[in-house]
C-alpha distance (Angstrom), angle and dihedral (degrees) to the residues before:
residue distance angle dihedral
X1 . . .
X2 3.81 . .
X3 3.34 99.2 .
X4 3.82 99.6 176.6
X5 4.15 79.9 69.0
X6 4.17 93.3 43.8
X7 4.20 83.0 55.5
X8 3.59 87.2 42.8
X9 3.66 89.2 55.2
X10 3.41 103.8 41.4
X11 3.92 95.5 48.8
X12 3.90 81.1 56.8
X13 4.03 96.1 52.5
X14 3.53 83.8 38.4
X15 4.09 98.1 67.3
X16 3.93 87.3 30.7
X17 4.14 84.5 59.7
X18 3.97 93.5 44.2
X19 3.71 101.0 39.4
X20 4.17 87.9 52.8
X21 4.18 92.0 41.5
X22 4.46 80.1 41.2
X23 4.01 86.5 48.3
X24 3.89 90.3 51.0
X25 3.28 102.4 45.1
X26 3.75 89.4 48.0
X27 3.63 100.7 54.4
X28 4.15 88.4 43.6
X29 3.89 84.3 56.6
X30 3.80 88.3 45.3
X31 3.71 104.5 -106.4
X32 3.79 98.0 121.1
X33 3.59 110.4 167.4
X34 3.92 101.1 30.6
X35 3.95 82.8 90.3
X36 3.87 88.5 132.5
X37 3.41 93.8 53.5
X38 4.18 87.5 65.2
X39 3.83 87.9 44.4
X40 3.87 81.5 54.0
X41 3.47 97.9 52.9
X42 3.63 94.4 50.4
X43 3.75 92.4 45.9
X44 3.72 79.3 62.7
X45 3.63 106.7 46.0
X46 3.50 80.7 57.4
X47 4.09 93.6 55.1
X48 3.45 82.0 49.0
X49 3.43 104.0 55.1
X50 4.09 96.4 42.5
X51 3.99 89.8 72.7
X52 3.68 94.1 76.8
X53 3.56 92.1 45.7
X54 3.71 94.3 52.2
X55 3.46 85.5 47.7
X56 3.71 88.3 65.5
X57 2.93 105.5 40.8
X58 3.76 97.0 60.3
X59 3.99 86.0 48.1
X60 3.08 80.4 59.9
X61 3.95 105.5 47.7
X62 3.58 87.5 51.4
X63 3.95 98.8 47.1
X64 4.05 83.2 58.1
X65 3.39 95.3 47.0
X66 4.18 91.8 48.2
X67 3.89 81.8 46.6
X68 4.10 90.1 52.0
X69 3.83 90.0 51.6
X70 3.72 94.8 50.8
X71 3.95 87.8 50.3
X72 3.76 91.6 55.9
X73 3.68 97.1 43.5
């Protein structure tokens, strides 16, 4: 399983989900055609939530490229 393309995926369904839950709960609390603005928001809780992960994942690029030196040594 690839499962750079299943996070892929699911970061996509996962601002699809939020921006139509952000679109309804904007038009219940009358703002009606500021529908981008919820597709914006989750858009950025998804920026926001990639720093962590690209945090480790260059933890751990560098902890398999300490364990490569060690092999050749």
């Amino acid at each position: 399983m690839n499962l750079k393309a299943v996070g892929t995926a699911i970061a996509i369904i996962g601002v699809i989900v939020a921006s139509f839950a952000g679109n309804a709960i904007a038009r219940q609390s009358g703002f009606g055609d500021e529908g981008w603005l919820m597709a914006a928001f989750a858009f950025g809780i998804l920026l926001l939530s990639q720093g962590p992960v690209l945090q480790l994942r260059q933890e751990v690029r560098e902890l398999r490229a300490h364990l490569a030196d060690r092999g050749e040594a």
